[in-house]
C-alpha positions as CSV (number, residue, x, y, z in Angstrom):
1,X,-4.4,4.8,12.1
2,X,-4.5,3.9,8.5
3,X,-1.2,3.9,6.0
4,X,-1.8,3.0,2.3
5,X,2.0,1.6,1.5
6,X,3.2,1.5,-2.0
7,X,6.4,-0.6,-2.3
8,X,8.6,-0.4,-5.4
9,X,10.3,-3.7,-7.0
10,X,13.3,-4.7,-4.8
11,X,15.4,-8.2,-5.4
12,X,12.6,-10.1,-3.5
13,X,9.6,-8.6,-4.6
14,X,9.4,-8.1,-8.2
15,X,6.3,-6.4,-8.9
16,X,4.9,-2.8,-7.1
17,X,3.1,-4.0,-4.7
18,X,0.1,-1.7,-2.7
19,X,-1.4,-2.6,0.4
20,X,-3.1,-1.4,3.6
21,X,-1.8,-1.4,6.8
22,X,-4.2,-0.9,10.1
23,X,-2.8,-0.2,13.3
24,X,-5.4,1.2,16.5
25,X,-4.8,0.2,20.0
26,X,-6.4,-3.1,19.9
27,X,-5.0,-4.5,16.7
28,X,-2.9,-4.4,13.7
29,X,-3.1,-6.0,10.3
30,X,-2.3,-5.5,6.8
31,X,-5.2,-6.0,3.8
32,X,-5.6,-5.6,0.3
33,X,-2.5,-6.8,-0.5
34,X,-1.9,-6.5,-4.5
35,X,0.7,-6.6,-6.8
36,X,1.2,-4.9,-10.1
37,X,4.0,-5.1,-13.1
38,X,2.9,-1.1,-13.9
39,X,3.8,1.8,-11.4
40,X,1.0,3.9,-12.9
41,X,-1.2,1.3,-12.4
42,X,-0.3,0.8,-9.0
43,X,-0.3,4.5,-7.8
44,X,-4.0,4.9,-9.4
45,X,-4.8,1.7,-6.8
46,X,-2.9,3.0,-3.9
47,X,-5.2,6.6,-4.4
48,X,-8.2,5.0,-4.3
49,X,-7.4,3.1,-1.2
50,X,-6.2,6.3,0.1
51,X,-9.9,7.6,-0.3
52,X,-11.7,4.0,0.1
53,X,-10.5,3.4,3.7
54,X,-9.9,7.7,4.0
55,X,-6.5,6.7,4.8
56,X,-4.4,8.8,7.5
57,X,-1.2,8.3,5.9
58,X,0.8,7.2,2.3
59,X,3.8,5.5,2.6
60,X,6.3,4.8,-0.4
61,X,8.9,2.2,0.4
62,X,11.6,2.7,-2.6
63,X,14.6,0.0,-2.0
């Protein structure tokens, strides 16, 4: 399974920051980790992830 996260700035993090997150039955990792100072920048990223990697799931993590 396949979750495109985008995180919103929080205290510790800054920026918006997009990224990949893998997890099948044999593994789990994150990629294409990237940050941006925009949000409209970082939701067009986050959709072409969603279709690069045909994503199962979006995730927006708002703190």
């Amino acid at each position: 399974m396949t979750t495109i996260v985008l995180a919103h700035p929080n205290e510790r993090f800054p920026g918006f920051q997009v990224f990949g997150v893998y997890d099948g039955p044999d593994d789990r990792f994150t990629f294409a980790v990237q940050e941006f100072d925009e949000q409209d920048r970082a939701e067009r990223v986050a959709r072409k992830l969603m279709e690069k990697h045909r994503a199962d799931h979006f995730r927006r993590v708002v703190q």
